[in-house]
N, C-alpha and C positions, 0 to 999 in steps of 0.2 A: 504494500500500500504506500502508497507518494505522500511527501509531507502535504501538501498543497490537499490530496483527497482526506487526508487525517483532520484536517481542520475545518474541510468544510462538512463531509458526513461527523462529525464528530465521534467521538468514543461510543460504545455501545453501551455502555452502561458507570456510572462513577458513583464512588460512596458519595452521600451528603456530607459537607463538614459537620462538626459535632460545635455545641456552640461554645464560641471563645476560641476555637482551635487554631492553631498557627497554620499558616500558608504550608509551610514546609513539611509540617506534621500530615496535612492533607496530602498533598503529593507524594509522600513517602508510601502512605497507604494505596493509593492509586497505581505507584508503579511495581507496591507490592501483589495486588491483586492481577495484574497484567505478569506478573514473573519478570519484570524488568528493572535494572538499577535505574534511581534517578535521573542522572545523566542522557540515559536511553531514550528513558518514555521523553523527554524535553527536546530529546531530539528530534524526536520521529513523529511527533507533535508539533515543532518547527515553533515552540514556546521560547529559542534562547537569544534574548539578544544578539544581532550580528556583532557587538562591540565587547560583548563579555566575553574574554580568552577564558578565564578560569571561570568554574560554576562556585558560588561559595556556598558556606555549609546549610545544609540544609535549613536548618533555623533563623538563616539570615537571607533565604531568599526571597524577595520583592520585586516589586514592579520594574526597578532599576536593572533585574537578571535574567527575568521571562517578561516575553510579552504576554499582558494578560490582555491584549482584545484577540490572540491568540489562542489560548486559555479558555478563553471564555468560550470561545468557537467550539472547541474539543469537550468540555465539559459541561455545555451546556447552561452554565450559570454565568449571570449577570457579572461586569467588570466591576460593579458597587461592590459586591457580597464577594469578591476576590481579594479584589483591594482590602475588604476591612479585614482579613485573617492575615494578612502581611504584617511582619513584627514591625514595633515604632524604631526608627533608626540610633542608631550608636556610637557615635564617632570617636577617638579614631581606630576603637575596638570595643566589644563587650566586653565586660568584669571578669576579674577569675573566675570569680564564682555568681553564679543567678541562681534564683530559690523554684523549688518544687513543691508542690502540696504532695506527700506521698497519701494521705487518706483522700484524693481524688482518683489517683489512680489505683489505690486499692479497691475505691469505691467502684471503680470502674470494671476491674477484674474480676471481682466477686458478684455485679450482675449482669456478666459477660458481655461488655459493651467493650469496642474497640478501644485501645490505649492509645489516646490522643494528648499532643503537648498544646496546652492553652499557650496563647499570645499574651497574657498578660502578665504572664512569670517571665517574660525576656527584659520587660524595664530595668533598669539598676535600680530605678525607686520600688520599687514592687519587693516585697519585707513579709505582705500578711496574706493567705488565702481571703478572697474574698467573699469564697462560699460557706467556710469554717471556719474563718476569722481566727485562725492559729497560724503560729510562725512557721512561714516556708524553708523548706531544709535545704540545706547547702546542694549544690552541685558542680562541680568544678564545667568549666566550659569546654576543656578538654575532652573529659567525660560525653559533652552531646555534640563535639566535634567527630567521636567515634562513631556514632550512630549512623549505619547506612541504609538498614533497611525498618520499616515498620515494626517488627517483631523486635529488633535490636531494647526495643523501649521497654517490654518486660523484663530483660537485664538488664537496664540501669536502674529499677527498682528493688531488684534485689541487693544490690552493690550501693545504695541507699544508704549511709552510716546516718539514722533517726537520732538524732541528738537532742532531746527536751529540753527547753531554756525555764531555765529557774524558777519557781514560785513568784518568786518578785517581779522576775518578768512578764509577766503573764499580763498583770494590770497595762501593759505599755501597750500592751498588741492590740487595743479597741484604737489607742489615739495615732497609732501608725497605720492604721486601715482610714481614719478617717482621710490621714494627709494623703494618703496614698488616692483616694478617689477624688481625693479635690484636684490634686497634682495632673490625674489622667481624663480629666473632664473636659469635653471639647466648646466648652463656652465658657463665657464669665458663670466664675462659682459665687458662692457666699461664703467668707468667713466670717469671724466674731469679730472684726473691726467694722465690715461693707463687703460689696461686692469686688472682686477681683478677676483678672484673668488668669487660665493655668499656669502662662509663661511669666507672669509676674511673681507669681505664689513660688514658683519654681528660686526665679531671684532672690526671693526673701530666705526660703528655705537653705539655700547655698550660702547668704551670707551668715544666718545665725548659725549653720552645723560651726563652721569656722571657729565661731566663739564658745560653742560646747566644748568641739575639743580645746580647745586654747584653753576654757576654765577647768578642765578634767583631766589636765595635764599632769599635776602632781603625784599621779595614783602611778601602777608600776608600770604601764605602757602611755603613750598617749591619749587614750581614753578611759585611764583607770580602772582596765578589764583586771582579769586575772593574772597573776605572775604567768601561768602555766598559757595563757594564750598567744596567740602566734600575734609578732607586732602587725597593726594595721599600714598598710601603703596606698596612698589616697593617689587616685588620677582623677585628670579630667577629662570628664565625659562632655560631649555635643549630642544632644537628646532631640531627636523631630519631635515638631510636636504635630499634632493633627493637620493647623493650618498650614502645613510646610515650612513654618518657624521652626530657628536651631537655640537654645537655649543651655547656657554652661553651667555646667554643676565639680562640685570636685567631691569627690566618696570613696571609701576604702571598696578595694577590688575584693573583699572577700566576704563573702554574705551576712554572718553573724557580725562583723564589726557596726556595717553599716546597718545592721537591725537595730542595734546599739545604739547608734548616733540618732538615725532617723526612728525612733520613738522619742527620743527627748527633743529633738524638735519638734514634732508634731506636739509633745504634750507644751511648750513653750507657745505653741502656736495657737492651740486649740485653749488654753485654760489663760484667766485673767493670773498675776502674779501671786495674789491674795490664796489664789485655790490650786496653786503648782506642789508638788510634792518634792521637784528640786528647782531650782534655778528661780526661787521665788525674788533671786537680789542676784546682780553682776559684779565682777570684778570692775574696777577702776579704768581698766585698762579696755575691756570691754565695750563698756558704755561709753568711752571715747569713741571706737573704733565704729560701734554701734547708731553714734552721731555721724556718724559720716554715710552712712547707709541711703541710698539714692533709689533703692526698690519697688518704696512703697510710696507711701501718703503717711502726714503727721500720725493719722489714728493706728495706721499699723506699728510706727513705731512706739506707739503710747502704750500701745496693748504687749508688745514685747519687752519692752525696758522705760519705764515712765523717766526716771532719770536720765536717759540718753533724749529721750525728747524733751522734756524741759531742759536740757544741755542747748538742743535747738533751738528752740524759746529765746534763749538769752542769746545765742549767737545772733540770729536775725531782729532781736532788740539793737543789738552793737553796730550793725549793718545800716540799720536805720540812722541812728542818732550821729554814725563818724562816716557815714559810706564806706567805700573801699579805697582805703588810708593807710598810711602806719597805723595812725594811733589807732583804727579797729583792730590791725593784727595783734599790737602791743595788749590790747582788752580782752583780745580770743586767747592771746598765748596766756595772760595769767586767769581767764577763766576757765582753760583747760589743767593748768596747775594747781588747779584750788578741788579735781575734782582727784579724793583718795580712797 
């Protein structure tokens, strides 16, 4: 059969995606039921970009590696409902590590339903299942770089190390789910200051992790984990967002760190100061740095650290009364000396 006749009689038959499913997770099924590797069926379906030399891994393939009005031809379904199983983009790599729900896929297994990887566990922000609202287990990237065929994915369930996060931790995992759906929300959301956009939320989110770690420096790693844990190494990530915006973020490459960090921003985010369980007050140093913060609006800053915005308050008093002077820098530099 000619590519040209494969796209337009299309395929005979293709699984439905299951919902939330990744692009890639869908296609692996696809060329597993056909008896063909990926590579194959993309070929002979005449899905692969002319400009793509290399195919990347399957979890990162998108509109950018197959054509999907291609795609679409062969399988039948609409280029909307293709596009939306395409992972959100990464630059200028995923994480070591990205999270898994293994009680989905167990859930899965046990009522014999296809073992499908959700699109929403490839974010680096993505920390909490959405549908069990428990913390996602590590998975090394490598690990679902190995992944070739559909079946491959009940072995990585079992190679699964289930690591439970503490009692204590437990409370954090409602307010990292909340940040987690505002963050992947394709319009302006609501927080507890106003409304906002995802890519601003995203901003904000990146400059407080900053000051977490910076104030949870003294404990035995730089986030004051456990002696016994592995140090975090933060990159930065370029995040798509829905509307074809790229937005930067910096987060440890390894999934439990960043569960770490990004619950305590969320609860910093989500809870007025009065009702936090830590970070009810900043460092000095902090709340300088936190004045300077150009993310949001007055009230998000008020709602995160009241003293870094009345630190604002009086700078833009000084602005007013000397313009832009000496003597306003001479009034900024000893009003930022006076803050201990």
């Amino acid at each position: 059969m000619s590519t040209a006749a494969a796209r337009h009689t299309g395929l005979p038959y293709v699984p439905q995606p299951a919902p939330n499913e990744l692009l890639g997770s869908w296609l692996l099924r696809v060329a597993q039921l056909y008896g063909l590797g990926l590579r194959t069926l993309l070929s002979r379906l005449g899905t692969l970009q002319p400009d793509v030399a290399h195919l990347p891994h399957w979890f990162a393939i998108d509109g950018n590696s197959v054509s999907l009005d291609a795609l679409s031809a062969a399988a039948r379904l609409s280029q909307v409902d293709l596009a939306a199983l395409a992972p959100s983009g990464c630059r200028p790599r995923w994480p070591g590590e990205l999270g898994v729900c293994d009680r989905c896929l167990a859930d899965a297994a046990d009522t014999g339903q296809p073992l499908t990887w959700n699109r929403n566990w490839m974010s680096p922000l993505a920390t909490v299942c959405d549908i069990h609202g428990t913390w996602l287990t590590p998975i090394a990237t490598r690990t679902l770089a190995g992944i070739r065929h559909a079946g491959d994915i009940a072995r990585v369930i079992q190679q699964i190390a289930v690591t439970q996060r503490p009692d204590a931790e437990a409370a954090y995992a409602s307010d990292a789910l909340w940040l987690q759906d505002k963050c992947a929300a394709r319009k302006i959301t609501r927080a507890p200051w106003g409304q906002i956009r995802p890519q601003e939320l995203i901003g904000i989110l990146d400059a407080v992790a900053r000051e977490v770690v910076a104030a949870s420096g003294s404990g035995a790693d730089p986030f004051g984990l456990q002696a016994d844990r592995q140090q975090a190494t933060i990159t930065s990530f370029a995040l798509a967002l829905g509307n074809g915006e790229r937005v930067g973020v910096s987060l440890p490459t390894q999934l439990r760190n960043r569960q770490w960090l990004l619950a305590r921003v969320a609860h910093v985010l989500r809870w007025p100061p009065a009702e936090r369980a830590c970070f009810k007050s900043w460092p000095a140093a902090s709340i300088k740095r936190l004045a300077s913060m150009r993310n949001g609006s007055a009230g998000t800053l008020a709602w995160i650290c009241p003293p870094a915005a009345e630190l604002v308050r009086q700078q833009d008093s000084l602005q007013r009364e000397f313009s832009i002077s000496p003597r306003y820098f001479k009034a900024c530099s000893a009003l930022f000396d006076s803050i201990r």
